[in-house]
C-alpha positions in Angstrom: 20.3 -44.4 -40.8 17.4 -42.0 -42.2 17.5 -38.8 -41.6 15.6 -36.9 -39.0 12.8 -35.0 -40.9 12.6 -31.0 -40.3 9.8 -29.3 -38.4 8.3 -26.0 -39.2 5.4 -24.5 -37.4 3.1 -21.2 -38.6 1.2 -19.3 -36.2 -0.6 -16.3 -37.7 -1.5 -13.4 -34.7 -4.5 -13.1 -32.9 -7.1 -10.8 -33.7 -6.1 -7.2 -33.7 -7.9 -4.2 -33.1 -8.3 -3.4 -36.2 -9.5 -6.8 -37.3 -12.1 -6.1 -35.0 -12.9 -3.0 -36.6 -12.8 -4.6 -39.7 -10.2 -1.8 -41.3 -7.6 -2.6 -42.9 -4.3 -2.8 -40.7 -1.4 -3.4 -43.2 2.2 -2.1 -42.0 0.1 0.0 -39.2 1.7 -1.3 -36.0 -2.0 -1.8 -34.3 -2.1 -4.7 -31.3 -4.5 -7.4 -30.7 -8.3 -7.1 -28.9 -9.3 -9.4 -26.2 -10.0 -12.1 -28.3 -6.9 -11.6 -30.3 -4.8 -11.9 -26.7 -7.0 -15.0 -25.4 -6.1 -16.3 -28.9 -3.0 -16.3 -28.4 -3.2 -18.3 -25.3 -5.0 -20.8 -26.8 -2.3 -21.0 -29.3 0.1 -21.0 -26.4 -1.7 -23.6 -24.7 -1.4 -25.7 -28.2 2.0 -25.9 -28.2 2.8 -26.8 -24.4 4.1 -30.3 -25.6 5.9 -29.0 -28.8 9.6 -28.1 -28.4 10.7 -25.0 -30.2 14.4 -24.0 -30.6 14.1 -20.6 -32.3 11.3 -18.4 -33.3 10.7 -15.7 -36.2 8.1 -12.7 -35.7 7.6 -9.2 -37.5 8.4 -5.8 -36.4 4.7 -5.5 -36.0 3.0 -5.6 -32.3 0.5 -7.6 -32.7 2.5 -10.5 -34.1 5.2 -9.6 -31.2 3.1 -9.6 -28.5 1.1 -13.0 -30.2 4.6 -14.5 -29.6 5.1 -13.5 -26.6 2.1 -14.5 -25.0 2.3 -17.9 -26.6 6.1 -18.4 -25.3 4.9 -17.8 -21.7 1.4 -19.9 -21.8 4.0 -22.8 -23.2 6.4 -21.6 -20.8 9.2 -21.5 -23.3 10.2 -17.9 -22.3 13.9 -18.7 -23.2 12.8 -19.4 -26.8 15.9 -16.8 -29.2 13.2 -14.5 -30.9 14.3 -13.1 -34.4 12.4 -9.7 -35.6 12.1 -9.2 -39.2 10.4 -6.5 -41.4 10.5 -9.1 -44.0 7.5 -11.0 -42.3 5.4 -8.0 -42.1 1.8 -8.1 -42.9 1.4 -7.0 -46.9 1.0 -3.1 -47.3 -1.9 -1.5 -47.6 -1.3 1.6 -49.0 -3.7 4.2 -49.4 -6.4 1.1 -47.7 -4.6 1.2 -44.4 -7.4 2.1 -41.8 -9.6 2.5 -44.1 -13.5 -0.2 -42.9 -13.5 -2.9 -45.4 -17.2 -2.2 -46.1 -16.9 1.1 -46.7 -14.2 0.7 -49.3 -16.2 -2.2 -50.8 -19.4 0.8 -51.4 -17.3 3.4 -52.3 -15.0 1.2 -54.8 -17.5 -1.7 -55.2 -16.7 -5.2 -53.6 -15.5 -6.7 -56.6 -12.8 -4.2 -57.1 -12.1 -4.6 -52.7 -11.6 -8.4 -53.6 -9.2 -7.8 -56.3 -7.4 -6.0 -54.1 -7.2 -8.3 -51.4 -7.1 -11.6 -53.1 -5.4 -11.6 -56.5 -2.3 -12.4 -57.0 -0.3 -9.8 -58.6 -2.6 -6.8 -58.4 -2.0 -4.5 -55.5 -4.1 -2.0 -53.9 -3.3 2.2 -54.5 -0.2 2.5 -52.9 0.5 -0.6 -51.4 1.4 -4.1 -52.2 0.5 -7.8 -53.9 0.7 -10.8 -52.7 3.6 -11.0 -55.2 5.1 -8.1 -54.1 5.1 -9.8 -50.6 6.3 -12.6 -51.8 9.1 -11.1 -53.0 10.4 -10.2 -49.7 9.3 -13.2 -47.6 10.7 -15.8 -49.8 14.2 -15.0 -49.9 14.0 -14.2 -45.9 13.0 -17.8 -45.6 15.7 -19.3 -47.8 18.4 -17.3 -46.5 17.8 -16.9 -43.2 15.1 -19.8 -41.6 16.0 -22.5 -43.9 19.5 -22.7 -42.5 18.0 -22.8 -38.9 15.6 -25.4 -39.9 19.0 -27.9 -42.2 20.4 -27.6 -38.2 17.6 -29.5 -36.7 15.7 -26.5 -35.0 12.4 -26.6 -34.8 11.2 -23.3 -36.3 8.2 -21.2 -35.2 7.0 -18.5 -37.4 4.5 -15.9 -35.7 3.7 -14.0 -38.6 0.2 -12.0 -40.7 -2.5 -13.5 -42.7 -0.8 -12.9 -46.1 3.0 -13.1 -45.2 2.3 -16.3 -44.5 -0.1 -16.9 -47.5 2.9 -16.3 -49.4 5.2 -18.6 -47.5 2.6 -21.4 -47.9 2.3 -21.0 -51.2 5.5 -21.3 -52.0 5.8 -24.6 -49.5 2.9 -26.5 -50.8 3.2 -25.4 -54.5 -0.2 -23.3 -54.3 -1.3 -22.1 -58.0 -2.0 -18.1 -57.8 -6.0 -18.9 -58.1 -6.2 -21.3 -55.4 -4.4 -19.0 -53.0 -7.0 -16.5 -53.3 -9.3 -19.0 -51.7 -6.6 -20.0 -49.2 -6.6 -19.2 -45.9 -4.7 -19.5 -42.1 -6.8 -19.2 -39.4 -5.5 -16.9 -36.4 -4.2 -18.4 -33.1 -4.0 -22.1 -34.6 -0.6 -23.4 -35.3 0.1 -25.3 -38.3 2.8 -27.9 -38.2 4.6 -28.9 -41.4 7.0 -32.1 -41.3 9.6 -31.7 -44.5 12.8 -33.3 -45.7 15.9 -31.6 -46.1 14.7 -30.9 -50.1 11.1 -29.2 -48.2 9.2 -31.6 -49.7 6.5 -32.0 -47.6 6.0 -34.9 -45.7 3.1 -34.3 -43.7 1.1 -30.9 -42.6 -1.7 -30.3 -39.8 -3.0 -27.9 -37.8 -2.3 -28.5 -33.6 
């Protein structure tokens, strides 16, 4: 008999305040704005007809309170919920706070972009997307994966770039097509894999 293929599902959080503010948030523990919590019940709302068995978050607030809202628009409120610093958002360091546009004119929007979008360069004081990497990874392997080889169905509510990484490493993205990748916020993104995570099929809900 073929085996039963293994769902995953990414959810990145709603808008925060700070995304409104368009500063950079980073390990600041900011929540979401209006549209970051109606977000999140859309996402919710998504997912009504999608059974979960366990889901993954951050130690961050606005990726907590994402979850939490979406578990009680689906009315899965008995959903296990496992908090990890390994799935927070990418440092910032000395960006953290700081509006996007006024970094870009005071270090020039190409050097901003580098920042943000290479690879392996990190901003003063903070992290890459390597770097980030580097600590969501091995959380997956050792610690989802083996929920996901027992048949759960796994949700992950996690940042923009924790789970850049984490796609990255699932669909085989080359470090210059990440920088153009993206995850929307409040859509979940289903991925249907066999036991090896080969990818058998991918789509947004």
């Amino acid at each position: 008999m073929e085996e039963r293929p293994f769902e995953l599902i990414l959810l990145r959080h709603g808008q925060s305040q700070w995304n409104l503010e368009n500063r950079f948030t980073g390990w600041q523990d900011i929540d979401l704005s209006e549209t970051g919590i109606q977000e999140a019940v859309h996402a919710g709302q998504l997912l009504i007809n999608e059974k979960i068995d366990i889901a993954f978050t951050s130690t961050l607030k606005r990726a907590q309170h994402t979850l939490d809202i979406v578990l009680k628009t689906c009315g899965k409120e008995n959903v296990p919920v496992i908090k990890d610093k390994n799935l927070n958002e990418r440092c910032y360091g000395n960006l953290e706070g700081l509006n996007k546009a006024d970094t870009a004119l005071k270090y020039g929007l190409e050097q901003v972009m580098t920042w943000r979008r290479s690879y392996d360069i990190a901003p003063p004081g903070g992290e890459s997307l390597k770097n980030t990497a580097e600590r969501v990874i091995p959380y997956f392997n050792e610690v989802i994966v083996p929920k996901l080889m027992e048949h759960n169905i796994v949700l992950i509510v996690a940042h923009g770039n924790s789970l850049r990484a984490l796609m990255m490493f699932l669909e085989h993205i080359g470090q210059e097509e990440i920088a153009n990748t993206e995850l929307p916020t409040g859509i979940p993104k289903r991925y249907i894999m066999d036991r090896d995570l080969k990818i058998l099929k991918t789509e947004f809900l």
